[in-house]
C-alpha positions in Angstrom: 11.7 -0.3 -16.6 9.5 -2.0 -13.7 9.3 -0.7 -10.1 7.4 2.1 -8.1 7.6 5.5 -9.3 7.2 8.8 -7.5 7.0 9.3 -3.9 5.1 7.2 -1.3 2.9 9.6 1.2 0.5 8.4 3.3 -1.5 10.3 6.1 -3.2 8.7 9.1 -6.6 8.3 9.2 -7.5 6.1 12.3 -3.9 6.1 14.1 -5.5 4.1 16.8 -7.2 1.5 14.1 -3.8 1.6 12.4 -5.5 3.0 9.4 -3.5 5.2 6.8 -4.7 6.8 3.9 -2.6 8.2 0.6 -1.7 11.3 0.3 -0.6 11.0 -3.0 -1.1 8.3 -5.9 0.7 5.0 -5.4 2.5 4.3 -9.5 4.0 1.4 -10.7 5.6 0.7 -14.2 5.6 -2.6 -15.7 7.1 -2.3 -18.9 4.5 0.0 -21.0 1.6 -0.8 -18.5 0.6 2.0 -15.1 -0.8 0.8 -12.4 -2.5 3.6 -10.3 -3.3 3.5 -6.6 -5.2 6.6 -6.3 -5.6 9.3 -3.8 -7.5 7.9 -0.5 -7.2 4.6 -0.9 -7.3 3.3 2.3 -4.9 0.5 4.2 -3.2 -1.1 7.4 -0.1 -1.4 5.8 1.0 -5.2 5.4 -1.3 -7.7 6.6 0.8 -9.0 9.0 -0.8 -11.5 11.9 -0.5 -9.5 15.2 1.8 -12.2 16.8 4.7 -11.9 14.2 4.8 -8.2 14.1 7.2 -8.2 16.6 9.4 -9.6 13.9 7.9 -8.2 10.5 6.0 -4.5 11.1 3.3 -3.5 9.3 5.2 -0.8 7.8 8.6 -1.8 6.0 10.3 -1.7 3.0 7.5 -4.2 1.4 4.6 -1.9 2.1 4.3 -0.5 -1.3 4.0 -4.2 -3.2 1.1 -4.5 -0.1 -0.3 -1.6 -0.9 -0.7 -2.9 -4.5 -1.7 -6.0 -3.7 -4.7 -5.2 -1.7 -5.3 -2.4 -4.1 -5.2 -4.9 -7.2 -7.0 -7.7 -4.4 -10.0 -5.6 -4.5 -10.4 -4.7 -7.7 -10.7 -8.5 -9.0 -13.1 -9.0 -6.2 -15.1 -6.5 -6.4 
């Protein structure tokens, strides 16, 4: 089975900078394989230019696989 697992709670940490932190650890499944987003990880949501979110928000259905993303984004590059 692939796809998120558990719930998805964030808590603001900047509400003016649009910053959010999690409350709880972000899981996804592939197959055998976990992929934790821990506890604090920080993030805006979807990086979304400023001019489209009229159209897409930051915060949507696709903000977990965002989440991830920048999570995973920063691992490689760090």
């Amino acid at each position: 089975m692939t796809g998120f697992v558990g719930p998805f709670v964030v808590a603001a940490v900047s509400e003016r900078a649009g910053i959010w932190a999690l409350s709880e650890p972000l899981v996804y499944r592939s197959g055998a394989d976990l992929i934790e987003v821990p506890v604090g990880f920080k993030t805006d949501g979807a990086s979304i230019p400023w001019f489209l979110t009229w159209l897409w928000p930051r915060w949507g259905w696709y903000v977990r696989p965002a989440i991830l993303h920048d999570y995973l984004s920063r691992r490689v590059n760090t």
